[in-house]
PyMOL Python script that loads the backbone (N, CA, C, O; Angstrom):
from pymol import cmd

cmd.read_pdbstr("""\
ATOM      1  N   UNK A   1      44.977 140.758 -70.233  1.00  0.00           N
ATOM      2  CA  UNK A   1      46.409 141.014 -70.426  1.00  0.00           C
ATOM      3  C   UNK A   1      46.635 142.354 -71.129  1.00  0.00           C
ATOM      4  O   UNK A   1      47.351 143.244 -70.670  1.00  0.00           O
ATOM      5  N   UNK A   2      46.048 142.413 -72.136  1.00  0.00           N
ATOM      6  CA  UNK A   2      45.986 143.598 -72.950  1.00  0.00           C
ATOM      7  C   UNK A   2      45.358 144.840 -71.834  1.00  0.00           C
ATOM      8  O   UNK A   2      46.232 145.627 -71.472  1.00  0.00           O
ATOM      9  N   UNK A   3      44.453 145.005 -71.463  1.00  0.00           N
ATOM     10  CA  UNK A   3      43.788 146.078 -70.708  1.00  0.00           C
ATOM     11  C   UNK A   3      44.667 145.965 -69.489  1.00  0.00           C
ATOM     12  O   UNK A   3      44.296 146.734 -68.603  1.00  0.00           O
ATOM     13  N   UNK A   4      45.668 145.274 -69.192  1.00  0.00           N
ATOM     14  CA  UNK A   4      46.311 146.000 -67.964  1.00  0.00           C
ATOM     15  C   UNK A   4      47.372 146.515 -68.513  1.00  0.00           C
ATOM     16  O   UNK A   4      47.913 147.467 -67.952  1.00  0.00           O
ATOM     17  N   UNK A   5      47.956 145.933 -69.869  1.00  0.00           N
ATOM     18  CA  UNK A   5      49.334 146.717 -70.451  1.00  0.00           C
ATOM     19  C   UNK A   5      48.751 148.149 -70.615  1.00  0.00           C
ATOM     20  O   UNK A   5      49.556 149.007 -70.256  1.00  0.00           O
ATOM     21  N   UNK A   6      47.224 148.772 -71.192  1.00  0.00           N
ATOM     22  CA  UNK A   6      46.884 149.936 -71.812  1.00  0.00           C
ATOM     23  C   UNK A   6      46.699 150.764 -69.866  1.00  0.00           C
ATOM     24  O   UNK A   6      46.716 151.986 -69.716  1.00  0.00           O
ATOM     25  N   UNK A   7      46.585 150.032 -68.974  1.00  0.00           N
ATOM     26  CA  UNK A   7      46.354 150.562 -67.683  1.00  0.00           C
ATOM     27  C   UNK A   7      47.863 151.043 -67.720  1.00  0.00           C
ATOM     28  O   UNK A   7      48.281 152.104 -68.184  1.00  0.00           O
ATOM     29  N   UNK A   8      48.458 150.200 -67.229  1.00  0.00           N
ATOM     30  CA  UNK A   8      49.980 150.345 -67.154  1.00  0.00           C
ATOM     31  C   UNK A   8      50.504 151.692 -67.820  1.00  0.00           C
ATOM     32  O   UNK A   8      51.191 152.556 -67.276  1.00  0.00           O
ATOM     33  N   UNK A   9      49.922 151.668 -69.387  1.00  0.00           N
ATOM     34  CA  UNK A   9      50.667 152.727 -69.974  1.00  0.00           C
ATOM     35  C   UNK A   9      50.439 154.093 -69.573  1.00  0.00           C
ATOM     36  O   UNK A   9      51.207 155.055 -69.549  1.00  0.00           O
ATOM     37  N   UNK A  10      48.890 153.944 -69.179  1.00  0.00           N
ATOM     38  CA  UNK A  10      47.962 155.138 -68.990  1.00  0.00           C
ATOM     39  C   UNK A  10      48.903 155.783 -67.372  1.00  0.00           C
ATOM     40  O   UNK A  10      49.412 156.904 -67.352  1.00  0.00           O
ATOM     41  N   UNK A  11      48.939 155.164 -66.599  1.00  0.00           N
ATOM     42  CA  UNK A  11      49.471 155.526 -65.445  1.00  0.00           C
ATOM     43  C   UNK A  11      50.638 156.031 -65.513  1.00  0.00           C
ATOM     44  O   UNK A  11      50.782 157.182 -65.101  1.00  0.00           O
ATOM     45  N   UNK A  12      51.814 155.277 -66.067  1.00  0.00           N
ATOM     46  CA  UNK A  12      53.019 155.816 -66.650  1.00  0.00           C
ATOM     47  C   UNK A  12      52.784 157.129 -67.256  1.00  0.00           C
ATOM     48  O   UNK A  12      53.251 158.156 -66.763  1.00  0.00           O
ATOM     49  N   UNK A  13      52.141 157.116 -68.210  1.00  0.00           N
ATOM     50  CA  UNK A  13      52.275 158.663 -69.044  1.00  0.00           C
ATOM     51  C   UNK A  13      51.288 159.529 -68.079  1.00  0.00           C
ATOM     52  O   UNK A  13      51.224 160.695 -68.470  1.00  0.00           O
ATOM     53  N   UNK A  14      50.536 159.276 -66.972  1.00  0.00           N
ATOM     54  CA  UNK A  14      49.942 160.613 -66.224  1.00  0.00           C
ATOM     55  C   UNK A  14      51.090 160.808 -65.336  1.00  0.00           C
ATOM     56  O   UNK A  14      51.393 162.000 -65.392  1.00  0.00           O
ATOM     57  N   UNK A  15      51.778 160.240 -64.630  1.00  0.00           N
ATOM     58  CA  UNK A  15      52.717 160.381 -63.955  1.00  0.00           C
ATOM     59  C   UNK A  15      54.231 161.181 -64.471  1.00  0.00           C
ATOM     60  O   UNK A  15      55.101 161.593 -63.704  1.00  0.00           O
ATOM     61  N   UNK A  16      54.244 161.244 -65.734  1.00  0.00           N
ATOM     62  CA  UNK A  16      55.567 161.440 -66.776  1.00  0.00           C
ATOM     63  C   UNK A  16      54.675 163.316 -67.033  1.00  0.00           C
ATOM     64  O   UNK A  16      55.370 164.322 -67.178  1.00  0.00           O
ATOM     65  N   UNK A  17      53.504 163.350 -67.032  1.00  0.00           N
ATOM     66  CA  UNK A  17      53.046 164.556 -66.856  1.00  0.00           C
ATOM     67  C   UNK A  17      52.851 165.572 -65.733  1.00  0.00           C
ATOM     68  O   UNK A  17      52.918 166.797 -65.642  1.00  0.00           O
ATOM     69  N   UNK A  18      52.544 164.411 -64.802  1.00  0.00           N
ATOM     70  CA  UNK A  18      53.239 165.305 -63.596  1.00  0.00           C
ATOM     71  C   UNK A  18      53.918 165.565 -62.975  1.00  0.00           C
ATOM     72  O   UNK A  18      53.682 166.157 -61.922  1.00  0.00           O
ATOM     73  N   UNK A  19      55.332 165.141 -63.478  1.00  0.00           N
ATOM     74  CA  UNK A  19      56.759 165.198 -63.117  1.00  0.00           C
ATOM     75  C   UNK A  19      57.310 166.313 -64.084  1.00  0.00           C
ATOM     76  O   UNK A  19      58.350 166.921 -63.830  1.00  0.00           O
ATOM     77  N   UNK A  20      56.724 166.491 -64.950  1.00  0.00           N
ATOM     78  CA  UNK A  20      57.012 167.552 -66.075  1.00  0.00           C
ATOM     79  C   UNK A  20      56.429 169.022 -65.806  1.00  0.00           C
ATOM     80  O   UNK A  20      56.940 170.135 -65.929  1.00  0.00           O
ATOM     81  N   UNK A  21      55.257 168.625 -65.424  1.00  0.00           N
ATOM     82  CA  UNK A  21      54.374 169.846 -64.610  1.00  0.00           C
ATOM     83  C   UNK A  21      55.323 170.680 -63.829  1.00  0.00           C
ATOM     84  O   UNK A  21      55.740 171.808 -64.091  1.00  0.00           O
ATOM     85  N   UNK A  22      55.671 169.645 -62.480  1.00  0.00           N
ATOM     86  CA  UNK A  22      56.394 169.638 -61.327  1.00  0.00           C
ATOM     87  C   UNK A  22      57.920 170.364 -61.787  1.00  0.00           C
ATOM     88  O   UNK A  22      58.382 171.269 -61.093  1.00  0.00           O
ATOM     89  N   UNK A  23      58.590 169.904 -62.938  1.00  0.00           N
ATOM     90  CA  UNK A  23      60.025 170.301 -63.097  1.00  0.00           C
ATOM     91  C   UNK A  23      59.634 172.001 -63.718  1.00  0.00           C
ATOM     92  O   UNK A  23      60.121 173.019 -63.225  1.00  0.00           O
ATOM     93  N   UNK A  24      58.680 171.980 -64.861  1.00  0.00           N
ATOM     94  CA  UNK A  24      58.190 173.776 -65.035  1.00  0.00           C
ATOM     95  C   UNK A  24      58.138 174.250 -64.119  1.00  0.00           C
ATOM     96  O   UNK A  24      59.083 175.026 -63.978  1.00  0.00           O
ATOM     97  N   UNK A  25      57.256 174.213 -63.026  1.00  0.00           N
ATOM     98  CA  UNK A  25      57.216 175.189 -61.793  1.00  0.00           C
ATOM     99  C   UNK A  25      58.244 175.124 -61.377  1.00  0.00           C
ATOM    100  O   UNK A  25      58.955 176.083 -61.677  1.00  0.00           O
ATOM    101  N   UNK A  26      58.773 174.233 -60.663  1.00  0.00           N
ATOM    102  CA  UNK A  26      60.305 174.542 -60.035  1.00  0.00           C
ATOM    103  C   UNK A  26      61.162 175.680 -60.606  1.00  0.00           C
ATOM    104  O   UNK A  26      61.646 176.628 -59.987  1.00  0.00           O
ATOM    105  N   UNK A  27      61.266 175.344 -62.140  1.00  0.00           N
ATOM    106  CA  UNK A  27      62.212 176.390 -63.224  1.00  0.00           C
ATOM    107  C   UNK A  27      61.969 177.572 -63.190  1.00  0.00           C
ATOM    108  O   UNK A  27      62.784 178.488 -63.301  1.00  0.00           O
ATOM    109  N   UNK A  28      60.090 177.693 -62.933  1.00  0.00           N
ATOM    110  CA  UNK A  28      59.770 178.648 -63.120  1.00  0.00           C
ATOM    111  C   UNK A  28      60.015 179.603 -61.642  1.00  0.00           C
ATOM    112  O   UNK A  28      60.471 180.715 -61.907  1.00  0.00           O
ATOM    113  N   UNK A  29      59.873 179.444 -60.698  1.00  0.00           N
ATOM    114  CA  UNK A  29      60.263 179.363 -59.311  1.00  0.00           C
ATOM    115  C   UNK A  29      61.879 180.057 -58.948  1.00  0.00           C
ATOM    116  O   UNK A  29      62.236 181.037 -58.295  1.00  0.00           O
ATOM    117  N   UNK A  30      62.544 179.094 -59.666  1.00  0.00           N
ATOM    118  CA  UNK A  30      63.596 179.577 -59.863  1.00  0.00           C
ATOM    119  C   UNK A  30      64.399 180.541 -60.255  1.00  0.00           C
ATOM    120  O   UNK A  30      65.190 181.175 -59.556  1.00  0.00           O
ATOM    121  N   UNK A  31      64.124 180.677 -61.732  1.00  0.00           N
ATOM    122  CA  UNK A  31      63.899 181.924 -62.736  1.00  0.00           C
ATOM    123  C   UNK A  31      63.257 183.485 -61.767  1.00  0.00           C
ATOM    124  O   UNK A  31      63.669 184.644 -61.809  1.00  0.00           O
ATOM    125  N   UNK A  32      62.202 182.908 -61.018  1.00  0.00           N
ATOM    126  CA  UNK A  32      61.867 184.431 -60.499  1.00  0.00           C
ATOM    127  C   UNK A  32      62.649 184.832 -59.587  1.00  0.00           C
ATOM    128  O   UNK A  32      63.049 185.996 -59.617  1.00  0.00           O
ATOM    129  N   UNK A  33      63.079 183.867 -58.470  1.00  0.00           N
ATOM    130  CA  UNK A  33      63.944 184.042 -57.316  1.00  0.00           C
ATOM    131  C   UNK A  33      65.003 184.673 -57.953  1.00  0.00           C
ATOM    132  O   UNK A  33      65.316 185.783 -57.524  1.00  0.00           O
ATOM    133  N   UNK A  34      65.943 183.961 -59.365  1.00  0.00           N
ATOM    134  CA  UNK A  34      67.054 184.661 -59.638  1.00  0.00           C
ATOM    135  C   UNK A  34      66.914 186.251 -59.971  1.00  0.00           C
ATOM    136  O   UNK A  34      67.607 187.156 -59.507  1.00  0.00           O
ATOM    137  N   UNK A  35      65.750 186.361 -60.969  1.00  0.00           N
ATOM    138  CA  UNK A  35      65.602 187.775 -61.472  1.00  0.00           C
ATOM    139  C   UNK A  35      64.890 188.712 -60.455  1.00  0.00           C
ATOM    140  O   UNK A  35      64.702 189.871 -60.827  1.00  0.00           O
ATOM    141  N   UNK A  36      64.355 188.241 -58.868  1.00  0.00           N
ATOM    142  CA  UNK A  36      64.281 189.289 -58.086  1.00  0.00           C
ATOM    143  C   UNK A  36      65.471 189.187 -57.620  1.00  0.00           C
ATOM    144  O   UNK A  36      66.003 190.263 -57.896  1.00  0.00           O
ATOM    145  N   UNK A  37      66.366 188.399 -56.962  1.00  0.00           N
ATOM    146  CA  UNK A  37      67.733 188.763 -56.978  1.00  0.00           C
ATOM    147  C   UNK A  37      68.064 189.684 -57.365  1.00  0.00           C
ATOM    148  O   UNK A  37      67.967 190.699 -56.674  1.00  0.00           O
ATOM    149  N   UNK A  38      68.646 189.723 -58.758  1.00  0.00           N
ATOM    150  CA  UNK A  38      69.413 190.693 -59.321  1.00  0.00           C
ATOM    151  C   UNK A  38      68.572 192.058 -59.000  1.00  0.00           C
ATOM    152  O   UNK A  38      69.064 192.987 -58.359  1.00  0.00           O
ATOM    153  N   UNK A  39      67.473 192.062 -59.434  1.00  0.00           N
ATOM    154  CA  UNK A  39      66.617 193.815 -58.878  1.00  0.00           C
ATOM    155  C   UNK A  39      66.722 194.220 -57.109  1.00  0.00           C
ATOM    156  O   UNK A  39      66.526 195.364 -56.700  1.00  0.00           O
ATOM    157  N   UNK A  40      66.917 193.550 -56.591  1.00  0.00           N
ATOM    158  CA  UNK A  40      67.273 193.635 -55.001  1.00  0.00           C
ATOM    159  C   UNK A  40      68.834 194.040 -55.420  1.00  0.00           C
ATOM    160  O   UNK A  40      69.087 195.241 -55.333  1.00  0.00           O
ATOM    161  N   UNK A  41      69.650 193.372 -55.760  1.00  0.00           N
ATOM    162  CA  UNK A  41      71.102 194.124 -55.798  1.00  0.00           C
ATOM    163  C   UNK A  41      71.103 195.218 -56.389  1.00  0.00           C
ATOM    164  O   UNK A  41      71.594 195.992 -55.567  1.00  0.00           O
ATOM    165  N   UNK A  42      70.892 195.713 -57.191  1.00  0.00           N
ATOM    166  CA  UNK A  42      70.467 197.219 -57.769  1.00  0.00           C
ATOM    167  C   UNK A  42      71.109 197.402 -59.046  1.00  0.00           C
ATOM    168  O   UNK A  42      71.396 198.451 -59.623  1.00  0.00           O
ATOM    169  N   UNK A  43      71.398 195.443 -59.607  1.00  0.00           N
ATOM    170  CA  UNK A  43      72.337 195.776 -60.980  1.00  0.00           C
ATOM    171  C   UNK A  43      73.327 196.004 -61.353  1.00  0.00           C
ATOM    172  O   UNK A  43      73.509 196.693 -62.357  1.00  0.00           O
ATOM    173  N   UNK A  44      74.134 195.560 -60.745  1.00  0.00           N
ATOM    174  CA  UNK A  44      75.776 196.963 -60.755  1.00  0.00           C
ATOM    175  C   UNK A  44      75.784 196.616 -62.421  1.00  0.00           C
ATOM    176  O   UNK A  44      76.717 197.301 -62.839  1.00  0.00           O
ATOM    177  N   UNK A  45      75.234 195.930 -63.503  1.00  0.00           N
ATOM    178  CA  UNK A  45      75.955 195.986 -65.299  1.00  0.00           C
ATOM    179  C   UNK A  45      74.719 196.503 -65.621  1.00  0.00           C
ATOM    180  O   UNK A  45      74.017 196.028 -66.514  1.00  0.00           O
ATOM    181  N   UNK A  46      74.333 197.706 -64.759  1.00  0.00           N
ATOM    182  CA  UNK A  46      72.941 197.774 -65.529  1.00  0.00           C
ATOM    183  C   UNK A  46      72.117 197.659 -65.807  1.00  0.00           C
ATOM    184  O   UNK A  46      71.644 197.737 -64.673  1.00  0.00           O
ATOM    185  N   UNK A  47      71.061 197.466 -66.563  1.00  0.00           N
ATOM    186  CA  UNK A  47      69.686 196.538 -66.639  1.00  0.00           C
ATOM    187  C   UNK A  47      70.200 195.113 -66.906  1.00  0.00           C
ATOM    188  O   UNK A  47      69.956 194.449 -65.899  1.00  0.00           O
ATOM    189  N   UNK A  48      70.804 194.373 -67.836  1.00  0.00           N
ATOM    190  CA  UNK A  48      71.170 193.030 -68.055  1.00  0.00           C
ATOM    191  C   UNK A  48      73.157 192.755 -67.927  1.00  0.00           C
ATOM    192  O   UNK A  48      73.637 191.634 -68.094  1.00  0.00           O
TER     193      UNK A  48
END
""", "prot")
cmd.dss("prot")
cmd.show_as("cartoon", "prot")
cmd.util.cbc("prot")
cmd.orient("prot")
């Protein structure tokens, strides 16, 4: 009983890590797409 609750937990929290993994890259993904964006438009405010 006990060793399937500590299974249980173990699976839960690898999974809660790779959904977290998964949401960084996306952001990070994101973040670049926006800021080559703006360098493809040529800036009209400038650098920021």
């Amino acid at each position: 009983m006990i060793a399937t609750m500590v299974y249980i937990l173990k699976v839960l929290g690898l999974l809660v890590l790779i959904l977290m993994a998964l949401a960084a890259i996306l952001f990070m993904v994101l973040l670049i797409k926006n800021v080559l964006n703006e360098s493809m438009k040529g800036g009209k405010d400038g650098k920021l």
